[in-house]
C-alpha positions as CSV (number, residue, x, y, z in Angstrom):
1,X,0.0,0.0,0.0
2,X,2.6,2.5,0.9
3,X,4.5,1.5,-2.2
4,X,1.8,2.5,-4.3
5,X,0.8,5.6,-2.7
6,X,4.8,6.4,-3.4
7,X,4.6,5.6,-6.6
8,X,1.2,8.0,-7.4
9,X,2.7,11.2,-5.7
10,X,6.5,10.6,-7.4
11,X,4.6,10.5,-10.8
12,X,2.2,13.6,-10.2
13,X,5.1,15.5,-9.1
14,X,7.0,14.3,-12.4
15,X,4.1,15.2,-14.5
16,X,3.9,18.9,-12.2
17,X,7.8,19.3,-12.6
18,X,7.3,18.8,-16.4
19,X,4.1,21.3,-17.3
20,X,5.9,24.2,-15.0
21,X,9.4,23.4,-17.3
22,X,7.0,23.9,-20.5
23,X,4.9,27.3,-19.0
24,X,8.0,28.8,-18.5
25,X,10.1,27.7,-21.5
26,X,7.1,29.0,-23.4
27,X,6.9,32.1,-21.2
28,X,10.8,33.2,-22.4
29,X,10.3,32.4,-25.8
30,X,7.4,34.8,-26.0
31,X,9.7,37.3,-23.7
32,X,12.5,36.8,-26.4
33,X,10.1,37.2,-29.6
34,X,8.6,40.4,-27.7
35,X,12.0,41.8,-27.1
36,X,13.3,41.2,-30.7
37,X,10.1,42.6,-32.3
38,X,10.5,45.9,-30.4
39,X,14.6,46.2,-31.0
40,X,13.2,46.4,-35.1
41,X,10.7,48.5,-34.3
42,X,13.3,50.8,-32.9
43,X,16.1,50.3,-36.0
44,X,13.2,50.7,-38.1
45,X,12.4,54.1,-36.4
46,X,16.0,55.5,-36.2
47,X,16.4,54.3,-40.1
48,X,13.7,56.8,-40.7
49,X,15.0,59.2,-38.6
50,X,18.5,59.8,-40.0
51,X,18.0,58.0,-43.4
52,X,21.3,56.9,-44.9
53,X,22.8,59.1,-47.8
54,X,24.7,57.6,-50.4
55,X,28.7,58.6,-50.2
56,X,29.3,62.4,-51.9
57,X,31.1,62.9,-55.3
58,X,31.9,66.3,-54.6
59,X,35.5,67.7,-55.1
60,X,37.1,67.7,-51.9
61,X,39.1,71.8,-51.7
62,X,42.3,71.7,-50.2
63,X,43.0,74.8,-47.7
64,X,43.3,78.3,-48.7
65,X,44.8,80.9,-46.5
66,X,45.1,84.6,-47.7
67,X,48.3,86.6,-45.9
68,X,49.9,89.7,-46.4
69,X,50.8,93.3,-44.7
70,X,49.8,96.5,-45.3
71,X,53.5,98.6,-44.9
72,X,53.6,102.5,-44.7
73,X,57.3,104.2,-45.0
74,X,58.4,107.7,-44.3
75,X,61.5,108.3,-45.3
76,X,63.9,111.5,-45.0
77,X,67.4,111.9,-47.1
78,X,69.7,114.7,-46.7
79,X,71.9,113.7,-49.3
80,X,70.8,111.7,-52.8
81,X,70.9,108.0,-51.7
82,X,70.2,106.6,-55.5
83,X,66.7,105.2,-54.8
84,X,64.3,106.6,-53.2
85,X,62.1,104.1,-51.9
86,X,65.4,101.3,-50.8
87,X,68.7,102.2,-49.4
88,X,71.1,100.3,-52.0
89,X,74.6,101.7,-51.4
90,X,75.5,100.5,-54.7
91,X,73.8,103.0,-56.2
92,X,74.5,106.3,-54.6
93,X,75.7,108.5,-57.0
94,X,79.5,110.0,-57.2
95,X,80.2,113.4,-55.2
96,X,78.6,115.1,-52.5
97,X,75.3,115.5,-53.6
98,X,73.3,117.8,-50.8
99,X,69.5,117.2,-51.9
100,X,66.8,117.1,-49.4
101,X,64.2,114.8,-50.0
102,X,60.9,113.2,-48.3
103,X,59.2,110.1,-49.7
104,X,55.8,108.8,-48.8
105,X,54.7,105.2,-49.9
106,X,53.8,101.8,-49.4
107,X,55.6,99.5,-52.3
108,X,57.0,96.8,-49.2
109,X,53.0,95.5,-48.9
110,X,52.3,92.3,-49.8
111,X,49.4,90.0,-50.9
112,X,49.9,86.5,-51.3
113,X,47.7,83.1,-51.2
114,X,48.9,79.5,-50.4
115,X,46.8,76.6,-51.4
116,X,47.2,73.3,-49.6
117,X,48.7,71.9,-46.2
118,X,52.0,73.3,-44.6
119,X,52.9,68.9,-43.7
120,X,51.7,68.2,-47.7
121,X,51.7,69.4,-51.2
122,X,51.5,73.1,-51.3
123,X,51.6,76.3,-53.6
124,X,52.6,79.4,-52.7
125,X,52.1,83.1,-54.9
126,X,53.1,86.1,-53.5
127,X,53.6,89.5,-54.8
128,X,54.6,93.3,-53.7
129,X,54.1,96.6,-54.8
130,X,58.2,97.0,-56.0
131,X,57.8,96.2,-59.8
132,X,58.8,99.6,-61.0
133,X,61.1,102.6,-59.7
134,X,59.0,106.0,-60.3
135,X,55.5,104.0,-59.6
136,X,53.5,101.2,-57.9
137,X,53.7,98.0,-60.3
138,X,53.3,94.6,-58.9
139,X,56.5,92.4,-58.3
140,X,56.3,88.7,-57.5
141,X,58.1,87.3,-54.9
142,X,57.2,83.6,-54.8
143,X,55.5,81.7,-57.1
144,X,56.3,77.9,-56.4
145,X,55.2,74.4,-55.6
146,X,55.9,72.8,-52.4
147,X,55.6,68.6,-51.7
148,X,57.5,67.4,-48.9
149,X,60.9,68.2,-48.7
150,X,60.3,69.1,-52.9
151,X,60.6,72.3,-54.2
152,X,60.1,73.8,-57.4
153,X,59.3,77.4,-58.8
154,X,60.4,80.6,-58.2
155,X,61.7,82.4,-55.7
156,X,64.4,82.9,-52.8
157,X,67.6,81.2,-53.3
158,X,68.5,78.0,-51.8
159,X,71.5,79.6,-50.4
160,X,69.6,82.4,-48.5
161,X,69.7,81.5,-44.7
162,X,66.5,83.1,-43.8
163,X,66.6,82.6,-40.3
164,X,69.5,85.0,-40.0
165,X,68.3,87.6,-41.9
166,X,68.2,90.9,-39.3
167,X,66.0,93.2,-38.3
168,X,65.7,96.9,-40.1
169,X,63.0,98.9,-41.6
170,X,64.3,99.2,-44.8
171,X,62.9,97.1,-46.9
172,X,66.1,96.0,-49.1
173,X,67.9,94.9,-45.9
174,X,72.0,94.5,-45.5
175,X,74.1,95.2,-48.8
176,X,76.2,91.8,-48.5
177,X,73.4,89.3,-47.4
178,X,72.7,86.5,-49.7
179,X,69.7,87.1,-51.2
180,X,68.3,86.4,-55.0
181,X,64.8,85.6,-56.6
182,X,65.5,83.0,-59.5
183,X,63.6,80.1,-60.7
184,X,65.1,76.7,-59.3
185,X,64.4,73.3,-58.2
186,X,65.5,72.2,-54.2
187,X,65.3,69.1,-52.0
188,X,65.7,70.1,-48.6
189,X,65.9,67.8,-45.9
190,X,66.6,68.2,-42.2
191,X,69.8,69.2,-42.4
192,X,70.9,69.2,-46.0
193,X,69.6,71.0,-48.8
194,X,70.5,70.8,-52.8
195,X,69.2,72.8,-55.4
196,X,69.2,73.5,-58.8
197,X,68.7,77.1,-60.1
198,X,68.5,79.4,-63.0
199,X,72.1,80.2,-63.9
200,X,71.1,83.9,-65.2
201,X,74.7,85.4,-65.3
202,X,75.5,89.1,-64.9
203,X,78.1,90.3,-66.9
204,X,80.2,94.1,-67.7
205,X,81.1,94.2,-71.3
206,X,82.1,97.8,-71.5
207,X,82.2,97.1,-75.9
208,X,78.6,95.7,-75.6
209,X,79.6,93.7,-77.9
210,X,78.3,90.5,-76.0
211,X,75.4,89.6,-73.8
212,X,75.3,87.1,-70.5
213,X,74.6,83.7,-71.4
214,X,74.2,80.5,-69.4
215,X,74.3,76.5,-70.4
216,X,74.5,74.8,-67.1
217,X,71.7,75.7,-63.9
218,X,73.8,76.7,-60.9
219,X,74.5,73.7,-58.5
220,X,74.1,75.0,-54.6
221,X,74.9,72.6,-51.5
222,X,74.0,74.1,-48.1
223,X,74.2,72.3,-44.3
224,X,72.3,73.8,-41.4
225,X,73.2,72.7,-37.6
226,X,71.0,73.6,-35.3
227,X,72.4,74.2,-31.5
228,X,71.1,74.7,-28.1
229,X,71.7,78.6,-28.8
230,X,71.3,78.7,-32.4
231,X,72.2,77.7,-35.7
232,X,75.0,77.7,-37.7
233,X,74.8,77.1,-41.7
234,X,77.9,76.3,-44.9
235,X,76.3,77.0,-48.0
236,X,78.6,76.4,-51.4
237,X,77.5,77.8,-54.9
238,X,79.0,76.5,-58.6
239,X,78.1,78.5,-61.6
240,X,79.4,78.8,-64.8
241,X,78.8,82.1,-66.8
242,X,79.1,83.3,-70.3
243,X,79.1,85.7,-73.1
244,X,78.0,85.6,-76.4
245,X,79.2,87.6,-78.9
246,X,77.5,89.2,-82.1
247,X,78.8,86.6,-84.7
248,X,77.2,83.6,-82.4
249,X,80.7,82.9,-80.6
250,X,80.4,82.0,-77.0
251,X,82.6,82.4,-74.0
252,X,82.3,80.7,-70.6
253,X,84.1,80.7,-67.3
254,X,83.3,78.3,-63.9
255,X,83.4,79.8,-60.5
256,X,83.0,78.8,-56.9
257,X,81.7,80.3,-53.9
258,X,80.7,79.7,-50.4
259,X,78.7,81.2,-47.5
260,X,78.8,80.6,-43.8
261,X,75.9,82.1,-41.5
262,X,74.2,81.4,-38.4
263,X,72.5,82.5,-34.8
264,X,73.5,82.5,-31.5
265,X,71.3,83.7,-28.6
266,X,73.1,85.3,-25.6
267,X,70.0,84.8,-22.5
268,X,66.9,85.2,-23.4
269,X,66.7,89.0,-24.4
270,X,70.3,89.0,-26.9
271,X,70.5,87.5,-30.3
272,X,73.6,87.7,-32.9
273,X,73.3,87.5,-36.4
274,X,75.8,87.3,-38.9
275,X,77.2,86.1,-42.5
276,X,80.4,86.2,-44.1
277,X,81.1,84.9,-47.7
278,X,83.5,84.7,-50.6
279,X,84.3,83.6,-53.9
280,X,84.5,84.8,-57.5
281,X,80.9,85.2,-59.6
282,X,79.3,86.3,-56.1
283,X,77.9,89.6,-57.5
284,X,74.9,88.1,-59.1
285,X,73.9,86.8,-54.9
286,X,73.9,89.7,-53.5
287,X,71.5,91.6,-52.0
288,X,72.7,95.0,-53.1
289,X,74.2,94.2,-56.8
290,X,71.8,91.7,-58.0
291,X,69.9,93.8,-60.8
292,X,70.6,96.9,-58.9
293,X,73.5,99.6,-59.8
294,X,76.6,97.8,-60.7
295,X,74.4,94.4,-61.6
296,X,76.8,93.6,-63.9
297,X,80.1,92.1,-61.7
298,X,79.7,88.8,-61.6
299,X,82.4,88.9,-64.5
300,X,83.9,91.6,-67.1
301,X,85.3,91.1,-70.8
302,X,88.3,92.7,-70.4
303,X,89.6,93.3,-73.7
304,X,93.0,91.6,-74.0
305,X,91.8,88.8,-71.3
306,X,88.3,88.1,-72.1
307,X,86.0,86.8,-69.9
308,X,87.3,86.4,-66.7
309,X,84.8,86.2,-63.1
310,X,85.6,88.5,-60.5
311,X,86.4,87.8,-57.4
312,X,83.5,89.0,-54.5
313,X,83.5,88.9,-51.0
314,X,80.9,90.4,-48.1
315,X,79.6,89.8,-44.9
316,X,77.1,91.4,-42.2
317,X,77.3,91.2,-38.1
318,X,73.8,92.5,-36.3
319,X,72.6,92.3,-32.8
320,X,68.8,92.4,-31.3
321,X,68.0,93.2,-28.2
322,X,64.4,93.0,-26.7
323,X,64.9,94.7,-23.9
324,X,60.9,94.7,-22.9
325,X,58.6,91.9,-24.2
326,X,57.1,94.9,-27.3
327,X,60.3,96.6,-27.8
328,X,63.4,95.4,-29.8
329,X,66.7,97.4,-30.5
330,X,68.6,96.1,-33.8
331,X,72.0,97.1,-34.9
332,X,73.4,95.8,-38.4
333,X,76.5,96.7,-40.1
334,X,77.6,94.7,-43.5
335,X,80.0,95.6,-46.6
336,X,81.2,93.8,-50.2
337,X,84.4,94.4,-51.5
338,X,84.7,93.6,-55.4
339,X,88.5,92.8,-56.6
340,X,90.8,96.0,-57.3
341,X,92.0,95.7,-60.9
342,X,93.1,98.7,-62.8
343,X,91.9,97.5,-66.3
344,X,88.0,97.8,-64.6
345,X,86.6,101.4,-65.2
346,X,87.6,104.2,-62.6
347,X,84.0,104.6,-61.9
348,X,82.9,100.8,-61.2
349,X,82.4,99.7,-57.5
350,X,84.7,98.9,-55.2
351,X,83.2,98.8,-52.3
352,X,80.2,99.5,-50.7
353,X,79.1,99.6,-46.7
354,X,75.6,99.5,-45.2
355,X,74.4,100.3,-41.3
356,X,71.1,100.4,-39.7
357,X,70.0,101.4,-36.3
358,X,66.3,100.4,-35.2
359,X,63.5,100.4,-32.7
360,X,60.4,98.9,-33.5
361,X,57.5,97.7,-31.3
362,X,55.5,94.8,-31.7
363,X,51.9,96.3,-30.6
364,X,50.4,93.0,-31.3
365,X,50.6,90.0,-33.2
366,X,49.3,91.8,-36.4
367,X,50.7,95.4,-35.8
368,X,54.0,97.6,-35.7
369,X,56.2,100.2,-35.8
370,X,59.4,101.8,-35.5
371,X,62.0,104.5,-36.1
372,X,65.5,103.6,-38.1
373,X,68.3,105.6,-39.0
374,X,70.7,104.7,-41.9
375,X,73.7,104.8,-43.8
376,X,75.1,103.9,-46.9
377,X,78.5,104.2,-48.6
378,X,80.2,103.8,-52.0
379,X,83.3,103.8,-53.4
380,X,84.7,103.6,-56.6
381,X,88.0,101.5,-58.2
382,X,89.4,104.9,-58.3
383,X,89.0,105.8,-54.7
384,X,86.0,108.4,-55.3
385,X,83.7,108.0,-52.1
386,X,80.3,109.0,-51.8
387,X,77.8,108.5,-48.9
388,X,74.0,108.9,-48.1
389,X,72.0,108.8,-44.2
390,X,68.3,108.4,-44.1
391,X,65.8,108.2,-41.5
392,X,62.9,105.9,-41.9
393,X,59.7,105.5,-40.3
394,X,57.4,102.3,-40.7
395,X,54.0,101.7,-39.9
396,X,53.0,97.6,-40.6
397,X,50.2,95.6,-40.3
398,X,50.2,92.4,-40.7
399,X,47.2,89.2,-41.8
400,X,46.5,85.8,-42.3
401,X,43.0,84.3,-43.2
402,X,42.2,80.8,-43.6
């Protein structure tokens, strides 16, 4: 008796065990199909909300920045310095000229665009207001492409060492810094740099009975070192320049010249600047004789020598002090000598000096201004000196939109 009562209540609790097992095994099904219903519901609603958009074939712009300055000079001479609006030593004119004069104008502003990334491929145009003497005609500065360490337009020289170019108002800068706009091709990488550049010879013929002419580019090697107060940079040039004659005859002469330039930094408030360089067929990379005055000495046809290129040398030493965080004091003194030969006409150069003294102010990050006095010297193969001070005012402001 007891065994079957055992056996009736083990099998109705079997058969209980069972149906609860199915009620709920049917009870998270439905749970699971509820859940999953409502989770489309909702993708279906946010679908409709922000509908996707098939992928855009429109031209992707790379970045465009617009930059510039708007530059104002005053500028006073007591004597005639040659140009009005620049102080070029080179061409102040024999004697001792007394001839007041006060110019007014704005040719050192300058518009220029840049397309592209500063890390990536790049082009630059820039222009000024310097394209003509007596008026305001546009001049372009840079017009080049940029990829990398590739470049390849026009523009400064690859043996310009920007970084130690000094401080003055006048807009021409030292006499004897290295400084030339020609058409070339550079790789520059961290340290090294190697170019390729338009030859474009400058040659006297006091006959003119030739004209400059180049076949090979001018091959320029430069190193920079940076240090913990500075930089120091060797920059080597090798050009080949050339005449040719009338009757189609051609005459050509190789020449080699170096720079060496750099920074140091005494404390925080003290910079030096300086460069010093030398070799023959240097004319032509100067700041004061390329296309200016005597433009024409990076060789001479001397008539029982022929072409021969003459031997230049130059250097500047300045010094910056910011003696407040808005005020800087800048001092810059520079010369070139050109070789002494007594076959070159009495009135060529010989020499020719250049000093500023400044004190601008830094208002803000797009304006300033300062005062600057001046002086520049000539003299001649046959000793004939002549010399012209200026004082110059400057009013800048300076943008950049992107």
């Amino acid at each position: 008796m007891s065994r079957v009562r055992t056996t009736i209540w083990t099998t109705a609790f079997s058969t209980s065990a069972l149906v609860s097992a199915g009620l709920c095994a049917d009870t998270t099904e439905a749970e699971i199909r509820r859940l999953q219903q409502e989770l489309n519901q909702l993708k279906a609603s946010l679908s409709q909300d922000a509908p996707t958009r098939p992928p855009s074939n429109d031209p992707q712009w790379p970045s465009f920045a617009v930059f510039g300055k708007v530059s104002v000079d005053a500028i006073y001479d007591d004597k005639n310095a040659g140009l009005k609006d620049l102080l070029i030593p080179s061409t102040i004119p024999a004697g001792d000229t007394h001839q007041q004069n006060v110019e007014l104008h704005g040719k050192n502003s300058q518009l220029g665009v840049r397309i592209g990334e500063g890390g990536g491929a790049q082009a630059v145009f820039a222009m000024d207001l310097f394209g003509s003497v007596d008026g305001y005609e546009l001049r372009v500065r840079d017009f080049y492409f940029e990829y990398g360490a590739l470049r390849a337009g026009y523009g400064y020289t690859a043996l310009l060492d920007g970084t130690a170019w000094p401080l003055t108002l006048d807009s021409q800068g030292p006499n004897s810094a290295i400084f030339a706009r020609q058409t070339g091709v550079r790789w520059q990488g961290e340290h090294l740099t190697l170019a390729l550049e338009d030859p474009n010879p400058e040659v006297y013929d006091p006959e003119n009975l030739s004209s400059a002419s180049g076949r090979r580019p001018d091959v320029i090697a430069a190193w920079t070192q940076p240090h913990g107060r500075g930089h120091g940079r060797v920059g080597l040039v090798h050009r080949e320049i050339g005449v040719e004659f009338a009757d189609g005859d051609q005459q050509f002469a190789s020449a080699t010249g170096g720079v060496v330039s750099g920074t140091l930094a005494l404390g925080d408030t003290v910079t030096l600047l300086a460069s010093a360089s030398y070799g023959e067929a240097m004319a032509h990379y100067y700041n004061d004789l390329s296309g200016f005055g005597d433009g024409g000495m990076d060789g001479y046809v001397f008539a029982d020598r022929g072409l021969e290129p003459l031997l230049a040398q130059g250097g500047y030493l300045a010094g910056q002090w910011r003696f407040r965080p808005d005020w800087t004091l800048a001092l810059v003194g520079g010369e070139i000598t050109l070789e002494n030969d007594r076959d070159l006409p009495a009135d060529a150069m010989r020499r020719t000096r250049y000093g500023t003294l400044s004190l601008v102010r830094q208002h803000d990050d797009h304006l300033s201004y300062g005062a600057e006095f001046a002086y520049g010297m000539r003299d001649n193969q046959a000793g004939d000196r002549s010399e012209a001070p200026r004082v110059q005012l400057n009013l800048t402001y300076q943008f950049k939109h992107t």
